[in-house]
GUKOL-138856 format. One record per residue (C-alpha): residue number from 1; x, y, z; residue in three letters. Coordinates in nm, 4 decimals, decimal comma. Each point is the difference from the previous one (the first is absolute). Layout:
# GUKOL-138856
NUM/X/Y/Z/ALA
...
//
This chain:
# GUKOL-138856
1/-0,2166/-4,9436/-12,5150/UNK
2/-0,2514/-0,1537/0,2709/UNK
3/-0,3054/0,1449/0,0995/UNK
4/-0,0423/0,0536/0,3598/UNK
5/-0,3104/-0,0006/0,1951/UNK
6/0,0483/0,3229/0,1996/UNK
7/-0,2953/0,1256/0,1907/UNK
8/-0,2387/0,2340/-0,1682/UNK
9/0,0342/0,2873/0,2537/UNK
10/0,3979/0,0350/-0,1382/UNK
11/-0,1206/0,0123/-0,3545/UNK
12/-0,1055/0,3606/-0,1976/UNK
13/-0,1830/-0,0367/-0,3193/UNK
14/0,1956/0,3363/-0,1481/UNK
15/0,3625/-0,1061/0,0893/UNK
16/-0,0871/-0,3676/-0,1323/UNK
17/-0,1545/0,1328/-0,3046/UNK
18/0,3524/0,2473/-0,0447/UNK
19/0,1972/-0,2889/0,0814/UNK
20/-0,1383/-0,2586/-0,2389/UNK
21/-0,0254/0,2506/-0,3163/UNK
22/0,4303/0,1285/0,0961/UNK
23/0,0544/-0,4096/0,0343/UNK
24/-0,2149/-0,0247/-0,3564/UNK
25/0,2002/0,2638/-0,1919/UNK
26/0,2891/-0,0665/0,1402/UNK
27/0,0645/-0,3453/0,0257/UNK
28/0,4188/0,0165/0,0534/UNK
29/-0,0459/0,2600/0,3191/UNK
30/0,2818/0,2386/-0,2119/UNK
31/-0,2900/0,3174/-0,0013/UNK
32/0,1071/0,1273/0,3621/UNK
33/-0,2448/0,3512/-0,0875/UNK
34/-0,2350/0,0693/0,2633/UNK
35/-0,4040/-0,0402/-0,0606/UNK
36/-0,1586/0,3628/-0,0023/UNK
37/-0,3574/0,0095/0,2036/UNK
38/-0,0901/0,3426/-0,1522/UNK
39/-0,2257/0,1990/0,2862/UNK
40/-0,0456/0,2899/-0,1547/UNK
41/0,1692/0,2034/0,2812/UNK
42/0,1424/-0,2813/0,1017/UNK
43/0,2302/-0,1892/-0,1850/UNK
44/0,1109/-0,3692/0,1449/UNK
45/0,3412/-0,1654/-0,1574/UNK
46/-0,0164/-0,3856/0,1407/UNK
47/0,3410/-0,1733/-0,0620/UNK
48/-0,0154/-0,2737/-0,2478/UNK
49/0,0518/-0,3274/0,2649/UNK
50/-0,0811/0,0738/0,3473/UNK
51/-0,1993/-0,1928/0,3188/UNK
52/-0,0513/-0,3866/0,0602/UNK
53/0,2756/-0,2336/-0,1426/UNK
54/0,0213/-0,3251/-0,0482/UNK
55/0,1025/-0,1195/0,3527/UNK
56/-0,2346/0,2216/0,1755/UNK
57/-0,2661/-0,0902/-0,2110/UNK
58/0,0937/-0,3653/0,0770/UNK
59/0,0710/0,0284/0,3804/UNK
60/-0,3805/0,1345/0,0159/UNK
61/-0,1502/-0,2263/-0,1904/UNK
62/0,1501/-0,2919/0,2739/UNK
63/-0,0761/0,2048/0,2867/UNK
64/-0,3435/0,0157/-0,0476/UNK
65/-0,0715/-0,3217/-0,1885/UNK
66/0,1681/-0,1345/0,3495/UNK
67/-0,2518/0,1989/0,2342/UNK
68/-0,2904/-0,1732/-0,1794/UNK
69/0,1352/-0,3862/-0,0239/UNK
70/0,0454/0,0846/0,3754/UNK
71/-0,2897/0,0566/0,1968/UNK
72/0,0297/0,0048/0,3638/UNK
73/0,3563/-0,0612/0,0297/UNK
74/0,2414/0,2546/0,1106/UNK
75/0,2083/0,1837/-0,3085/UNK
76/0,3518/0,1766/0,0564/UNK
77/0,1950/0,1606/-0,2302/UNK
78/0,3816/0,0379/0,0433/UNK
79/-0,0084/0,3929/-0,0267/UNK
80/-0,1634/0,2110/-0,1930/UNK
81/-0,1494/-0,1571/-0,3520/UNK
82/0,0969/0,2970/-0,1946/UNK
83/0,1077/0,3183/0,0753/UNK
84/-0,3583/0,1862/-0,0312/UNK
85/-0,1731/0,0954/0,2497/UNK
86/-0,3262/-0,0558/-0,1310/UNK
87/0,0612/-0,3218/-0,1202/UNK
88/0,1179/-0,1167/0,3597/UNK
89/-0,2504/0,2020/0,1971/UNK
90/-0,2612/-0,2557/-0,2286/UNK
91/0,1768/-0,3202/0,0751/UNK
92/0,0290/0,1095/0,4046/UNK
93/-0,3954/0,0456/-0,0398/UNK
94/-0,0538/-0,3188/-0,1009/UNK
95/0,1805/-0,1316/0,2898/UNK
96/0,3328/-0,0520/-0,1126/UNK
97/0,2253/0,0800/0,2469/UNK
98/0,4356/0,1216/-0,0318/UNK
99/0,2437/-0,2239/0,1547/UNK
100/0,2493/0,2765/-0,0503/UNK
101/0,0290/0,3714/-0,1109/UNK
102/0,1771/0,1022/-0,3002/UNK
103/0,3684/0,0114/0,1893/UNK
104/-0,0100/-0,3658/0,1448/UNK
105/-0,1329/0,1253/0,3400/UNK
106/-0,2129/-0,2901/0,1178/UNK
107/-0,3683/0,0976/0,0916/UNK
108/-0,1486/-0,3629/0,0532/UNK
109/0,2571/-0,2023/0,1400/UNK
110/0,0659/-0,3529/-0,2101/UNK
111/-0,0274/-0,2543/0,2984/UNK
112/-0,4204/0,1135/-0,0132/UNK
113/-0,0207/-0,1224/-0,3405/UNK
114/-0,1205/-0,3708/-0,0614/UNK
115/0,0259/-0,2225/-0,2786/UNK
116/-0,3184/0,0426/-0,0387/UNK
117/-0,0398/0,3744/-0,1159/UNK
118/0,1092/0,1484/-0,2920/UNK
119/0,3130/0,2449/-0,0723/UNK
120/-0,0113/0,1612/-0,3678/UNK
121/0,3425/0,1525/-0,0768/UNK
122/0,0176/0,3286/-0,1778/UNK
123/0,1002/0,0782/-0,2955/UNK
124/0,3239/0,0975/0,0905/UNK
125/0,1219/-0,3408/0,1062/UNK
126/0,1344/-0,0914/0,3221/UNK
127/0,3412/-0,1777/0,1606/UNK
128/0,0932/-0,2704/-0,0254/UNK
129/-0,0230/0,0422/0,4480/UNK
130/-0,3248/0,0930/-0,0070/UNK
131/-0,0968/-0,2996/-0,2702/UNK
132/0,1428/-0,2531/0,2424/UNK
133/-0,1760/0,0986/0,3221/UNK
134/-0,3144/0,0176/-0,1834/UNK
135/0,0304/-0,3545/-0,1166/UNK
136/0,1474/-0,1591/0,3388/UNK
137/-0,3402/0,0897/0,0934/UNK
138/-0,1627/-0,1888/-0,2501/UNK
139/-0,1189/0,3399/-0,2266/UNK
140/0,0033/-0,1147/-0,3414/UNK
141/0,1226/0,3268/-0,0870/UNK
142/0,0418/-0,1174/-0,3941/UNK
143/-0,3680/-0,0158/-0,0113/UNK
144/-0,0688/0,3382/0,0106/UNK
145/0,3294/0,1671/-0,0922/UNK
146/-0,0848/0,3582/-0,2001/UNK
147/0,3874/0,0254/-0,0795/UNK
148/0,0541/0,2493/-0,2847/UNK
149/0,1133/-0,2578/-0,3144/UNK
150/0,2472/0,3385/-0,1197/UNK
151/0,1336/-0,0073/0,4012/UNK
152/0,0712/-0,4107/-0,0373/UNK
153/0,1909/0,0994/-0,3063/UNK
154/0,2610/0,1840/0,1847/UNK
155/0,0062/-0,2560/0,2335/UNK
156/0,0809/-0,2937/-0,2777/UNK
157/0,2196/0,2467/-0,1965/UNK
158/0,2216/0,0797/0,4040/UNK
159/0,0027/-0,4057/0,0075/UNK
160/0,0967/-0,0916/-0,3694/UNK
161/0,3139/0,2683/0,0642/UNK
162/0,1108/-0,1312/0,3035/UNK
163/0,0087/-0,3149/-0,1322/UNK
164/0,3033/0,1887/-0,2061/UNK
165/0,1390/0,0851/0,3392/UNK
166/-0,1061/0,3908/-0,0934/UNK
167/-0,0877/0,2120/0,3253/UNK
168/-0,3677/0,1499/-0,0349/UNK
169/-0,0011/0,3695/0,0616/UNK
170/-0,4463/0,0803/0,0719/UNK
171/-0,0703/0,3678/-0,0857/UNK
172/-0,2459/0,0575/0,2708/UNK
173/-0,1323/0,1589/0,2579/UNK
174/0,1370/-0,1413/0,3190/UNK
175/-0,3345/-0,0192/0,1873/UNK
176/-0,2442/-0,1050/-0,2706/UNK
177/-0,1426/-0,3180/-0,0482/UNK
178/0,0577/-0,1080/-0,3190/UNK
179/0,3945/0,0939/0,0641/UNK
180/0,0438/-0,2324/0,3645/UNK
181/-0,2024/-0,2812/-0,2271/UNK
182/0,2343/0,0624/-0,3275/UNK
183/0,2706/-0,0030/0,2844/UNK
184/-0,0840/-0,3082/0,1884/UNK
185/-0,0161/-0,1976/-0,3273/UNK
186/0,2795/0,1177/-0,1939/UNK
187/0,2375/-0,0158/0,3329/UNK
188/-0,1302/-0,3808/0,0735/UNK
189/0,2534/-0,0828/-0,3541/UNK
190/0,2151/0,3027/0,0088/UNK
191/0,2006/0,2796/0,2262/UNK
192/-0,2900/0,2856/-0,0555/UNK
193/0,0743/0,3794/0,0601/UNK
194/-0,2726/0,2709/-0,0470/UNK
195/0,0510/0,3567/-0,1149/UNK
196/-0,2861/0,2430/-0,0081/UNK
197/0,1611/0,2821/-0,1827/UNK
198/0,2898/0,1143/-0,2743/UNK
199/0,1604/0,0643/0,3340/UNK
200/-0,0099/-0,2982/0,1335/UNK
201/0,1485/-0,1402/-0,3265/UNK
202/0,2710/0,2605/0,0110/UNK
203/0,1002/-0,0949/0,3494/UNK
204/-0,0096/-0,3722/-0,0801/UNK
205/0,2269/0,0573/-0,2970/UNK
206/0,2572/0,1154/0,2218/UNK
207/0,0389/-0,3393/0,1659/UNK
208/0,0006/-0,1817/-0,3240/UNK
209/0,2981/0,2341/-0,1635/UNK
210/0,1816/-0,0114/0,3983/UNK
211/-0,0173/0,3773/0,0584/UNK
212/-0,2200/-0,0583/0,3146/UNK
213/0,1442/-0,2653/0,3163/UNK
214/-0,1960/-0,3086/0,0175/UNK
215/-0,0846/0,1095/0,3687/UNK
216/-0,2332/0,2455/-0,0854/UNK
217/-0,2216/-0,1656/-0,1767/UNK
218/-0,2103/-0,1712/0,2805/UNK
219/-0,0724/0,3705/0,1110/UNK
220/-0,0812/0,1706/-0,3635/UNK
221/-0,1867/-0,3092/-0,1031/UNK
222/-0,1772/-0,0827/0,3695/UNK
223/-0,3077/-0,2416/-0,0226/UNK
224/0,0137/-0,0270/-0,4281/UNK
225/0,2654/-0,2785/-0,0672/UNK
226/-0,0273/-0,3650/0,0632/UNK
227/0,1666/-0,2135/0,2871/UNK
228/0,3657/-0,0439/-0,0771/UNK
229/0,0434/0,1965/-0,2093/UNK
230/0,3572/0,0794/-0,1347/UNK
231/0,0791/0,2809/-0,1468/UNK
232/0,3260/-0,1085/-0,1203/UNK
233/-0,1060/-0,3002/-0,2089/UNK
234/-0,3954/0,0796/-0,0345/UNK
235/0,0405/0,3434/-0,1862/UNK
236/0,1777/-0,1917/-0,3351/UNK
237/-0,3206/-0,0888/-0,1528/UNK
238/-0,2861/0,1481/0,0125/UNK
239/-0,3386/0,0452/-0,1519/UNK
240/-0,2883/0,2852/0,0605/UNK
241/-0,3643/-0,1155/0,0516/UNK
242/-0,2646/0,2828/0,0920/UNK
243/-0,3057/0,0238/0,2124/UNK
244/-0,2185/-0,0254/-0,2718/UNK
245/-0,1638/0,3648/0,0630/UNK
246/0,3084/0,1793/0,0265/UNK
247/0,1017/0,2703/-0,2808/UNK
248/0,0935/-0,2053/-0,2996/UNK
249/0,2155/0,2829/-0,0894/UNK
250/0,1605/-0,0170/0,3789/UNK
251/0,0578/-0,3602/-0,0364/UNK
252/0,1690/0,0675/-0,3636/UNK
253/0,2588/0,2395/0,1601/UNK
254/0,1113/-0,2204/0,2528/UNK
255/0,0563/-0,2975/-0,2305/UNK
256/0,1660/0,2286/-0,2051/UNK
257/0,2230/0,1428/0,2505/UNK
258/0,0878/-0,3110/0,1688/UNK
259/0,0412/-0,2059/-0,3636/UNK
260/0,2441/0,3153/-0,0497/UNK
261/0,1822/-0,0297/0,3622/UNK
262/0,0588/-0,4043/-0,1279/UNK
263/0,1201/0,1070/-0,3861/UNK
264/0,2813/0,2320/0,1663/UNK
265/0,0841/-0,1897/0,2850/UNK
266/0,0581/-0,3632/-0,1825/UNK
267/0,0727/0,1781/-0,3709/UNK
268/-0,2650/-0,1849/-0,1385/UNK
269/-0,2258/0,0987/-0,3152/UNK
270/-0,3347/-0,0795/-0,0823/UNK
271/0,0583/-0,3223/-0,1349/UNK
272/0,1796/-0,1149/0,2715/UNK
273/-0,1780/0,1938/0,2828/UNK
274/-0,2561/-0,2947/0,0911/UNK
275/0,3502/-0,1331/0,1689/UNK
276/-0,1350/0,2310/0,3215/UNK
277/-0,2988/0,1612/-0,0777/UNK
278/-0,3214/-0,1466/-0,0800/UNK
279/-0,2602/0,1125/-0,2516/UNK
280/-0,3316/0,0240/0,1980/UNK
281/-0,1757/0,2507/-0,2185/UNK
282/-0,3192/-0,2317/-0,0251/UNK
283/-0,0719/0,0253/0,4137/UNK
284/-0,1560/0,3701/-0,0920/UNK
285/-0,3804/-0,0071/0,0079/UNK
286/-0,2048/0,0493/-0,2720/UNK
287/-0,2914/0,2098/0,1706/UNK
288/0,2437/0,1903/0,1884/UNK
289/0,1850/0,0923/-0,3837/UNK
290/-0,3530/0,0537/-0,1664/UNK
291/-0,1026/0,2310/0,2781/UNK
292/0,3370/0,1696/0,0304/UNK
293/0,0375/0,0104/-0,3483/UNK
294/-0,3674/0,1673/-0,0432/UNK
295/0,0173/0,2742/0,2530/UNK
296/0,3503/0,1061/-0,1829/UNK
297/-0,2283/0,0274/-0,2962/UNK
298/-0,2852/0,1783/0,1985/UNK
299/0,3097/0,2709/0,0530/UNK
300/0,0295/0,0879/-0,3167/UNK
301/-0,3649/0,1847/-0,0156/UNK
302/0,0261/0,3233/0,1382/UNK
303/-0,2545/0,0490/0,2587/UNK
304/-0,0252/0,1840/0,3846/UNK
305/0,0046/-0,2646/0,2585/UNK
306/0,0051/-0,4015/0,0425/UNK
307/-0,2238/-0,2432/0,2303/UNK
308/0,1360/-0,3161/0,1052/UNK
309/-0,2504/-0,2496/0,1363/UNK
310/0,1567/-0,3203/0,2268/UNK
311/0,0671/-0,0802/0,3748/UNK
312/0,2409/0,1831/0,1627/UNK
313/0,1958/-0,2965/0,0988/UNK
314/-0,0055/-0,1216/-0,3616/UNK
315/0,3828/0,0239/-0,1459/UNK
316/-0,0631/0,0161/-0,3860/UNK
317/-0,2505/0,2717/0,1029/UNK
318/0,2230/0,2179/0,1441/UNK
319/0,2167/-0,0559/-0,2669/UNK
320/-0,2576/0,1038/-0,2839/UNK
321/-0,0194/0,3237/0,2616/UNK
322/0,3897/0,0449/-0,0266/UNK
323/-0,0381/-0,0124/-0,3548/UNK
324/-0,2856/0,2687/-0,0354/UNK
325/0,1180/0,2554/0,2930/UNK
326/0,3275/0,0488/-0,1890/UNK
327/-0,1834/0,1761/-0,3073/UNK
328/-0,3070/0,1358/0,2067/UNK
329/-0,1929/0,0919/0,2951/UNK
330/-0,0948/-0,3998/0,1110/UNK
331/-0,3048/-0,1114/0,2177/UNK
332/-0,0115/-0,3605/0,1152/UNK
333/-0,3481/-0,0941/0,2175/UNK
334/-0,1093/-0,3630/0,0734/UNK
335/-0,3570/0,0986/-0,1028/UNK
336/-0,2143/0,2783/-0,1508/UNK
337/-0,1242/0,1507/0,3443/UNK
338/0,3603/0,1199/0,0658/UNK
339/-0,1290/0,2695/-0,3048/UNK
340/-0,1689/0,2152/0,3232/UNK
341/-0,0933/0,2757/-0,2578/UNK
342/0,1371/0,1872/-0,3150/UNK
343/0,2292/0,2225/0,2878/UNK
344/0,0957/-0,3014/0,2179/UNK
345/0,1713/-0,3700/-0,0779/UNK
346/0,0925/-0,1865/0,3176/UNK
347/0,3174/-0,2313/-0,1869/UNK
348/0,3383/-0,1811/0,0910/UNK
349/0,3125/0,1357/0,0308/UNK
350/0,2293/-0,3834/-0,0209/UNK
351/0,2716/0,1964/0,0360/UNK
352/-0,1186/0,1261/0,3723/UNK
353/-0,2107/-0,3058/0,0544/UNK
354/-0,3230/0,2402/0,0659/UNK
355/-0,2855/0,1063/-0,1287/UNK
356/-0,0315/0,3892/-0,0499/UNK
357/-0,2470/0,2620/-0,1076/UNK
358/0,0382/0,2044/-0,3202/UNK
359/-0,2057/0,2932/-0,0793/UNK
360/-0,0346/0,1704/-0,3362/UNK
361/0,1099/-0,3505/-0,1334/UNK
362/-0,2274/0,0705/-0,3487/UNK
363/0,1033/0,2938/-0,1438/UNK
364/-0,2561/0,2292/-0,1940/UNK
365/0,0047/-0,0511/-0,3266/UNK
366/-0,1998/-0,1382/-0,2880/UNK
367/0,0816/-0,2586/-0,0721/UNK
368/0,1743/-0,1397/0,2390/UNK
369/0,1758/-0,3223/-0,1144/UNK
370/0,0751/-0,2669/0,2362/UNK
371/0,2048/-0,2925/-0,0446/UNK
372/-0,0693/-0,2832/0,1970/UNK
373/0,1184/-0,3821/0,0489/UNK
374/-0,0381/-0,2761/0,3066/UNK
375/0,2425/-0,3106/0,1524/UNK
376/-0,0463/-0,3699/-0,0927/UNK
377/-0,2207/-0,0462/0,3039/UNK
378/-0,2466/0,2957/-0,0550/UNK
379/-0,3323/-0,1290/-0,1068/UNK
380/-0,1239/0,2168/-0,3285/UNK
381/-0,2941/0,0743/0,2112/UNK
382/0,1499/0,2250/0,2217/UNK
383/0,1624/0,1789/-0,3364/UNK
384/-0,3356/0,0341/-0,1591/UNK
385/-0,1105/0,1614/0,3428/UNK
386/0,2654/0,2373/0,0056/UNK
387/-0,0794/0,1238/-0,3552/UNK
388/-0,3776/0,0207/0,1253/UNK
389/0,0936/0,2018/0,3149/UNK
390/0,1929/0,2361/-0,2191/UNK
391/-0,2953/0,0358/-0,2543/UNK
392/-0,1906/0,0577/0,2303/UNK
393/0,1794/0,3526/0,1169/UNK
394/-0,0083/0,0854/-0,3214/UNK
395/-0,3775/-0,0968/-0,0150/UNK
396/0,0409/-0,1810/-0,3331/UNK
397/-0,3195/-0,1229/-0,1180/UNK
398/0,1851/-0,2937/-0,2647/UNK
399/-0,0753/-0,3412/0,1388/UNK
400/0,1735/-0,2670/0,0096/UNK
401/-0,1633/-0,1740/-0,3216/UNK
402/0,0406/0,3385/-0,1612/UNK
403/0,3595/0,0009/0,0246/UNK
404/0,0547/-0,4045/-0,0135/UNK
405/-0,1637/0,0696/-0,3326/UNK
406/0,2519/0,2424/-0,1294/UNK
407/0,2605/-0,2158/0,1167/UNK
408/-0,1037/-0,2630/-0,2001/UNK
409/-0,0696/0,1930/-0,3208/UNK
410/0,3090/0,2356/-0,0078/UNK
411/0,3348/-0,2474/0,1160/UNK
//
């Protein structure tokens, strides 16, 4: 896979040195067991894949290559590069500035823009809208287009099915980025409906088998299905893409529920299914499995608490958090100085939308194991300074080299 020049400042000598001897020893990625970082008192379980992926890493590597072929002319990006805050904080310090926040909301309106600045577009794509007023003002906006290549998947897989008059079903969230660009493209060829949840799926299925009147469906499904859309003729093929960070496993349930809701209602069988139901298994992203995948095998080890590390508004984040707060007591923090002291974590709460306090978060005992994992846009940085903020309440005297040593020697 390409190496990507990512700024230094993102990079940690002791993840990449954990990272390259897993990748070494395990060349297939089918060893999901976490990496033990033995403290002592402290015991640290990182998850076998975690942090940058391969579109983050690339959507960086464009962004600031573009700030230094550009001196002196103004630099936009879309909305945020990334969801990190870090990572954007550096790229608005540099000058860059947001044409819109992560929900659309324009914060620089388009008609100041000139042909002759420059608009980057995230990594999480853009419509097919947006695309168009950018060029009628002469942006070039293929020039420096950070477009995840897993997200442009989804969008050629949506097109190649509605070329076989299927309907494209996005498993989303309604709001985020990636899903209005997956949306916008996949609607452009197709009628396009988005459900966020099982429930969603559930309540579509009931217009597909006839159990719900047609009428209601502008009201259950307001704002997530595509202009003219009929649900008498639309709903008899259909195919499921996801938002590429979504729960694989969420994804998997509704294509299996609504592949089921087609078998009954048309008496089909597997052979014969692809008659209304298309087989989109390959639009699921392969960071968002590895990292899934990894923190169900960071489960397994018994241990007293878990630390999540990504931006709050970062949706495979909060879905490693989803995964670890079901089993145990689950912190996620955007950076290490959210650790306030071994009594008091400032973290997220996604399901509240808030950051809270918790005291007594570390419990006494010896050791104290901690399993801990970070989102697709996390830099390993801020992982290894988490694991050095915690070492250092537990005034371990092992350095870095120390342990990057043992690493090496005992995988």
């Amino acid at each position: 896979m390409k190496k990507f020049d990512v700024p230094i400042i993102y990079r940690s000598p002791l993840i990449a040195a954990i990272k390259n001897k897993r990748k070494e020893q395990d060349k297939m990625k089918k060893d999901f067991t976490p990496t033990l970082l033995d403290y002592g008192p402290l015991k640290i379980y990182l998850a076998r894949h975690f942090g940058f992926c391969y579109g983050v890493e690339n959507a960086i590597e464009i962004a600031f290559r573009t700030i230094e072929e550009n001196p002196g002319k103004r630099i936009f990006l879309l909305s945020e590069m990334i969801h990190n805050p870090q990572v954007n904080a550096d790229l608005l310090e540099k000058g860059v500035q947001f044409l819109q926040d992560t929900h659309g909301k324009q914060v620089i309106p388009f008609d100041t823009i000139t042909k002759e600045d420059v608009v980057i577009i995230p990594a999480f794509g853009t419509t097919l809208d947006i695309e168009k007023q950018l060029t009628d003002i002469g942006i070039e906006t293929y020039r420096y287009n950070t477009t995840c290549p897993f997200v442009e998947k989804v969008w050629n897989r949506s097109e190649q099915i509605a070329k076989k008059d299927y309907t494209v079903i996005v498993h989303g969230k309604p709001t985020h980025e990636e899903t209005r660009a997956t949306f916008s493209h996949a609607s452009a060829h197709t009628p396009t409906i988005i459900v966020n949840d099982i429930s969603d799926a559930i309540t579509l299925s009931k217009y597909i088998t006839g159990e719900k009147d047609a009428g209601l469906f502008s009201d259950d499904f307001a704002g997530k299905f595509s202009t003219g859309f009929n649900v008498h003729k639309d709903l008899e093929r259909i195919g499921v893409v996801n938002q590429t960070t979504m729960l694989a496993s969420d994804t998997q349930e509704i294509s299996d529920f609504l592949k089921q809701v087609m078998l009954t209602k048309y008496n089909l069988n597997d052979k014969t299914i692809d008659q209304r139901f298309a087989d989109t298994r390959d639009t699921l992203c392969y960071a968002t499995n590895d990292n899934q995948s990894a923190v169900y095998g960071l489960l397994e080890q018994e241990a007293d608490l878990a630390i999540v590390v990504g931006g709050y508004n970062s949706s495979n984040t909060t879905h490693l958090v989803e995964l670890c707060e079901s089993r145990l007591p689950t912190y996620f923090i955007n950076d290490e100085k959210k650790i306030i002291s071994k009594s008091s974590i400032l973290h997220y709460n996604f399901h509240s939308k808030a950051e809270l306090t918790t005291t007594n978060f570390l419990p006494d005992k010896t050791p104290l194991k901690v399993l801990m994992t970070s989102g697709a846009s996390c830099p390993d940085a801020l992982v290894e300074a988490v694991i050095n903020k915690l070492t250092s309440i537990y005034s371990v005297n092992k350095s870095i080299k120390d342990i990057i040593s043992e690493i090496t020697a005992i995988i």
